[in-house]
C-alpha positions in Angstrom: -57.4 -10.6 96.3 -58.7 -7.8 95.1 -60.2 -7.6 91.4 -60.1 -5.1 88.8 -62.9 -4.6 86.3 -62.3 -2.8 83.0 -65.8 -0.8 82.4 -66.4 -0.4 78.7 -66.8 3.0 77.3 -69.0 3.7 74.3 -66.8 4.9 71.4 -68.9 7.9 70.3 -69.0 7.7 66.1 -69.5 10.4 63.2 -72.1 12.3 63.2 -74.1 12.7 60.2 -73.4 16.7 60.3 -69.2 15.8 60.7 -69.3 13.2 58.1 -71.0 15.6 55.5 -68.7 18.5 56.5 -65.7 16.0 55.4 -66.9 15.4 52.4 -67.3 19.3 51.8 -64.1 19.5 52.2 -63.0 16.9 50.3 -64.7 18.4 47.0 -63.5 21.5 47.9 -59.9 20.2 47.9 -60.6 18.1 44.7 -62.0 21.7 43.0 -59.1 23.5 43.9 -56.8 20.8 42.5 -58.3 19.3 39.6 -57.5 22.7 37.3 -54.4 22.6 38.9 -53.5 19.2 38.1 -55.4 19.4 34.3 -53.2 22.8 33.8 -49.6 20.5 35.0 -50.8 18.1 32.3 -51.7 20.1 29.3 -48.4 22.5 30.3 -46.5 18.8 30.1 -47.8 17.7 26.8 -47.4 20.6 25.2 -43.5 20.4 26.2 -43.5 17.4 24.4 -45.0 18.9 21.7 -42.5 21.3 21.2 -39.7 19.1 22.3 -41.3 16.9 19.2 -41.0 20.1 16.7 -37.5 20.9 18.1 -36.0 17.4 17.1 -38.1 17.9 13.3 -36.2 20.9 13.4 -32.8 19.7 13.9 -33.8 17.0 11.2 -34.8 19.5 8.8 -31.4 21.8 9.6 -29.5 18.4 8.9 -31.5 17.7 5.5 -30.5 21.5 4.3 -26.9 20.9 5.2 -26.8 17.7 3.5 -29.0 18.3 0.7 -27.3 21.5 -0.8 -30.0 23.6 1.2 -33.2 21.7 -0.1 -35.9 20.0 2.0 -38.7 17.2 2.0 -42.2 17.3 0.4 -45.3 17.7 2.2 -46.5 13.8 0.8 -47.1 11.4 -1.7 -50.8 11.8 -2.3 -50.3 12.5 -5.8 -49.8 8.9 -6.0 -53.1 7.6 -5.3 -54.4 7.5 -8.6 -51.4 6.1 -9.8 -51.0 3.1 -7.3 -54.6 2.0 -6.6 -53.6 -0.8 -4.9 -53.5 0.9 -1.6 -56.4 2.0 -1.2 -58.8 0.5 1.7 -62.8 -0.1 1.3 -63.6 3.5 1.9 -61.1 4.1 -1.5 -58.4 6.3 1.1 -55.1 6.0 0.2 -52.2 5.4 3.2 -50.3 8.5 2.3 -46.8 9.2 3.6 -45.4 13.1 4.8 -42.9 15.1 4.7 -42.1 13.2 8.3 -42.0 10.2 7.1 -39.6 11.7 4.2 -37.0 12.8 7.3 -37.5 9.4 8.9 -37.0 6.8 6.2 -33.7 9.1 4.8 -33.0 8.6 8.9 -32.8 12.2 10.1 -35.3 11.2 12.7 -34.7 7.9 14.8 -38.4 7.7 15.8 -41.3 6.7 13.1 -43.6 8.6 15.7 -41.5 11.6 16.1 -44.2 13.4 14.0 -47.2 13.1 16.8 -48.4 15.4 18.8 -49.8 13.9 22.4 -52.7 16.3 22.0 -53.9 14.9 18.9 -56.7 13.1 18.6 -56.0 11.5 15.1 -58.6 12.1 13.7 -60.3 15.2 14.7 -63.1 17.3 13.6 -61.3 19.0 10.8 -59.6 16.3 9.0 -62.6 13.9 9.2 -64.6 16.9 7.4 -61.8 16.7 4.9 -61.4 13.2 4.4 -65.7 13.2 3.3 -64.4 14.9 0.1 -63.0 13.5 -2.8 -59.7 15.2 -3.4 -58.4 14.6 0.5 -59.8 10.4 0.9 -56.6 9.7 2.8 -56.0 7.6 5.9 -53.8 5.6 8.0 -52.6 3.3 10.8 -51.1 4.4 14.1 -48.5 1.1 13.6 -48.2 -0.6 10.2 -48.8 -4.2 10.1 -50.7 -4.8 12.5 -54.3 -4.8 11.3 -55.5 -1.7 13.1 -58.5 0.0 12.1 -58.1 2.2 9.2 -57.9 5.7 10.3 -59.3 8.7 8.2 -56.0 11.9 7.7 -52.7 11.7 7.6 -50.1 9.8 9.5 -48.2 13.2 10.9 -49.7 15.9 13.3 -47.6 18.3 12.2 -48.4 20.8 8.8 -45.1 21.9 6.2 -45.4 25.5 5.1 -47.0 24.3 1.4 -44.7 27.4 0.2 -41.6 25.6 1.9 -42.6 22.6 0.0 -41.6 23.2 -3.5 -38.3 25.0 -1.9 -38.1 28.1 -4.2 -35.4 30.0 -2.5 -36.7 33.1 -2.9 -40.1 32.0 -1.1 -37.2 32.5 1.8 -38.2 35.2 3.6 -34.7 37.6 5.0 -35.5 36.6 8.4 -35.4 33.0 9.8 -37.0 33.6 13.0 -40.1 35.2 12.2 -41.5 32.7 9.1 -42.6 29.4 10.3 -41.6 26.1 8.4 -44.1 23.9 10.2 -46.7 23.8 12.9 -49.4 21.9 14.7 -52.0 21.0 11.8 -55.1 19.7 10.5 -52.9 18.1 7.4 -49.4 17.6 5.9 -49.7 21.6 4.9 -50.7 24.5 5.5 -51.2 27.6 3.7 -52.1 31.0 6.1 -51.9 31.0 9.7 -55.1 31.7 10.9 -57.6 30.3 13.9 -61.0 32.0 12.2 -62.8 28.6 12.2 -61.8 27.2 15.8 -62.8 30.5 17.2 -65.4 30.9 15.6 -66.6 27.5 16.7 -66.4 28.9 20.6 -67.5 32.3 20.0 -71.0 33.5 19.1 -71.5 34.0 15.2 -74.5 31.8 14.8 -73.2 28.4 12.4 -70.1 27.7 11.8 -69.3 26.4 8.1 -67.7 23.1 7.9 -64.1 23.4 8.4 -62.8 22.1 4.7 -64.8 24.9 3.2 -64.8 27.9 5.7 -62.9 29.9 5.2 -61.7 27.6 2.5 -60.2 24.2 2.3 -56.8 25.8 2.4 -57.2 28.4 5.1 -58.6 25.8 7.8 -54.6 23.7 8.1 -53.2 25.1 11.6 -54.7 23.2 14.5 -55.1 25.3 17.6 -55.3 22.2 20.0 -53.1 22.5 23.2 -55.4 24.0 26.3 -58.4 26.5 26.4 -56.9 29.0 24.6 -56.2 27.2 21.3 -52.3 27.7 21.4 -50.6 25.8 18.6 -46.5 25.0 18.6 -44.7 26.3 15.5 -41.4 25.4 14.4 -39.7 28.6 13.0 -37.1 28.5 10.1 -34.0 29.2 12.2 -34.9 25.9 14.3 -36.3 27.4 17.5 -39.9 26.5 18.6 -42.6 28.9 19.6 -46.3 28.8 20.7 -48.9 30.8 19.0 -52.0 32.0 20.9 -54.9 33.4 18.8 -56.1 37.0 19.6 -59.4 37.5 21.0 -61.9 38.8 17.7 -64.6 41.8 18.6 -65.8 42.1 14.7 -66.3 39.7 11.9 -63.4 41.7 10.2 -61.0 40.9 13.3 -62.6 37.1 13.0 -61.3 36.5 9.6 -58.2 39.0 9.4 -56.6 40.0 12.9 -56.9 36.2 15.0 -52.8 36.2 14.3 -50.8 39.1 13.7 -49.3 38.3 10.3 -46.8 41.3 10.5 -44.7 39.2 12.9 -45.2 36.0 12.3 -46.2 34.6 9.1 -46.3 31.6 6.6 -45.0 33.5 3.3 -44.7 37.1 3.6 -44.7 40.0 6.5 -48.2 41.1 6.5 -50.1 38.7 4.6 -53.8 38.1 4.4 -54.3 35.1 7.0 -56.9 33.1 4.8 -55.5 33.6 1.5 -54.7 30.5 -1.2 -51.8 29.6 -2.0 -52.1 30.7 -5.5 -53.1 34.0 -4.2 -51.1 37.5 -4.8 -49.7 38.7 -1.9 -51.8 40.3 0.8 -54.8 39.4 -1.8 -58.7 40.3 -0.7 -59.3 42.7 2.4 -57.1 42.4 4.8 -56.8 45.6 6.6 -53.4 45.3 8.2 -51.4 44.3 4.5 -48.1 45.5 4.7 -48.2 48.0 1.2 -44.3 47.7 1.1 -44.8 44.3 -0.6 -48.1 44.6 -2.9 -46.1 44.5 -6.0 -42.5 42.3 -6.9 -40.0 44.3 -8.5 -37.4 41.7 -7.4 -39.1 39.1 -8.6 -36.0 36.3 -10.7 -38.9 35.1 -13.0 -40.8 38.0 -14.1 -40.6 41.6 -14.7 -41.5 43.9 -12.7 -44.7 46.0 -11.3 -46.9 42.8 -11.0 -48.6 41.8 -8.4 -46.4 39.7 -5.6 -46.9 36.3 -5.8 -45.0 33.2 -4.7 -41.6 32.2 -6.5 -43.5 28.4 -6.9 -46.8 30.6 -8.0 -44.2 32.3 -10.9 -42.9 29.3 -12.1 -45.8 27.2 -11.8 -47.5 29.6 -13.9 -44.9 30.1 -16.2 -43.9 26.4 -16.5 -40.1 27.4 -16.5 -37.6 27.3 -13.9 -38.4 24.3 -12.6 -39.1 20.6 -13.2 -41.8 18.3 -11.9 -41.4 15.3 -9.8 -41.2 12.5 -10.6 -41.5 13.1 -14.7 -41.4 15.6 -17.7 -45.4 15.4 -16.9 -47.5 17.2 -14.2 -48.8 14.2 -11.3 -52.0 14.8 -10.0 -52.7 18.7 -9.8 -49.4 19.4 -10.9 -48.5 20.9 -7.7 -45.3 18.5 -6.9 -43.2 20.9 -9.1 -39.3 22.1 -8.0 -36.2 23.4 -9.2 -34.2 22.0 -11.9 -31.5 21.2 -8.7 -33.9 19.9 -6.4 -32.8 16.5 -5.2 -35.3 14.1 -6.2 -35.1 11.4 -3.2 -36.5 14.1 -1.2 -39.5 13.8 -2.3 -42.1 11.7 -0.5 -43.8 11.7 -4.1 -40.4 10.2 -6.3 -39.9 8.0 -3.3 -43.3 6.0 -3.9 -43.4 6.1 -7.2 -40.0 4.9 -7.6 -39.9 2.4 -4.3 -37.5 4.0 -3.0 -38.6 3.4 0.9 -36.8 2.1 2.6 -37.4 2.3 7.0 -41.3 2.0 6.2 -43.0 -0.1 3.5 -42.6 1.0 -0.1 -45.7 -0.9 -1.5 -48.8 1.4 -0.7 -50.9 -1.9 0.0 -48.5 -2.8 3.0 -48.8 0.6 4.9 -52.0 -0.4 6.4 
């Protein structure tokens, strides 16, 4: 019988030169993925961000429809010195939006529709606003549950403050050009501008502190989906675009030209990007002003040849043609002010005062 022997070969392993020249390759393939990959999930949430805005939007076109053309309030933070017993430790009070306003009167079916994935709730520039006195306002991502009290406001998503007091006549012609909300710092905004979060990535030495510079109302729009600081806008005819700051060369281009106001804009075509809200139109020197509208001969409260300001800005000033929420007197800085028609359940400010909540808690001291 003959016999068979099985002879053992050496099984020959990596060497040290092949197993670093996989893992070369390996990194390279990670590199080449990884931006790839980060790009897929920024290009994601930003869809959701605008799929967010779009159902606002059809919330907002509902309200109008059913509200004989009026919508919500930016928030109720005139109440906080009226109903201190909401306020936490750090004396914030839980203020509701112009979101919420949508929600509770159930034009929205989600209590979250007003958050943007990219938000980091809070973020630099609404933790800078919070430190000072007239913005100590906070929140909890879900009521009730004991959650650490978070400094800003409950939406991620700022009202054109214009929009707010719902003038008419601060209606520009065209729908598709003046936006009615966007990606924000706050519950409003004023200009559209991105002169502080570029100047914050570009080389101009220090930057202010964003509640001040350019100024506490020019500092509203956050630019906060991707590298290049794009921000989702909801326009007034209900479609949804993204914004995408130009690149500066000057300090003149830094504060004036970072969004081209002619085309798309909070108020007026051409207005000056930073301005306030009680500012004339096209006010200080911005160099691309459209001259057309410098002066209001149209104007319904005033006569004519003055300088253009808001409808709101007219009858704020004059204290006619309009009435304040919730009483005969002004609340807080007399800002919550609207047209003698102007349904008053729409307001987020009438709605606390009065208890009038009803999807989220009506008493301030159970929003936390």
């Amino acid at each position: 019988m003959s016999r068979y022997y099985r002879v053992a070969v050496p099984r020959r392993g990596f060497t040290l030169i092949e197993l670093l020249v996989v893992v070369a390759i390996i990194a390279l393939l990670v590199s080449i993925l990884l931006p790839a990959l980060s790009g897929a999930r920024e290009s994601a949430k930003r869809a959701k961000c605008g799929a967010a805005l779009s159902g606002i939007g059809r919330g907002m076109a509902t309200c109008y429809a059913e509200n004989n053309d009026y919508g919500p309030t930016w928030d109720d933070g005139d109440a906080r010195g009226q109903m201190p017993g909401g306020l936490d430790t750090n004396g914030n009070f839980p203020m509701y939006t112009w979101v919420d306003v949508l929600f509770d009167l159930r034009y929205l079916s989600d209590p979250q529709a007003g958050v943007c994935p990219n938000d980091k709730r809070p973020d630099e520039p609404s933790t800078a606003r919070v430190q000072t006195p007239d913005y100590k306002y906070g929140f909890v991502r879900r009521q009730g549950l004991g959650e650490q009290h978070l400094s800003g406001v409950r939406t991620s998503y700022a009202l054109n403050y214009l929009l707010h007091y719902n003038f008419k006549e601060d209606r520009f012609k065209d729908p598709a050009r003046q936006v009615m909300a966007i990606d924000g710092w706050w519950t409003w905004f004023v200009g559209i501008n991105a002169t502080w979060v570029m100047a914050t990535h570009g080389n101009v030495g220090t930057v202010n502190n964003p509640s001040t510079w350019p100024s506490a109302e020019a500092t509203m729009v956050a630019w906060r989906h991707g590298n290049r600081f794009t921000a989702s806008a909801l326009y007034r005819d209900a479609h949804v675009g993204v914004l995408t700051p130009r690149a500066w060369h000057s300090p003149q281009d830094l504060m004036y030209r970072t969004v081209d106001t002619a085309n798309v804009f909070s108020w007026l075509p051409g207005e000056c990007p930073n301005r306030l809200r009680v500012s004339d139109y096209a006010s200080g020197a911005n160099p691309d002003a459209v001259p057309d509208w410098k002066t209001d001969p149209q104007s319904p409260l005033l006569p004519s040849n003055n300088k253009r300001y808001s409808a709101a800005q007219y009858a704020g000033t004059l204290k006619r043609g309009m009435k304040y929420v919730p009483g005969p007197n002004p609340i807080g800085s007399g800002t919550n002010y609207h047209p003698f028609s102007y349904p008053e359940q729409l307001s987020a400010l009438y709605r606390t005062i009065n208890g009038l909540w009803r999807e989220l808690p009506s008493d301030p001291s159970q929003r936390w």
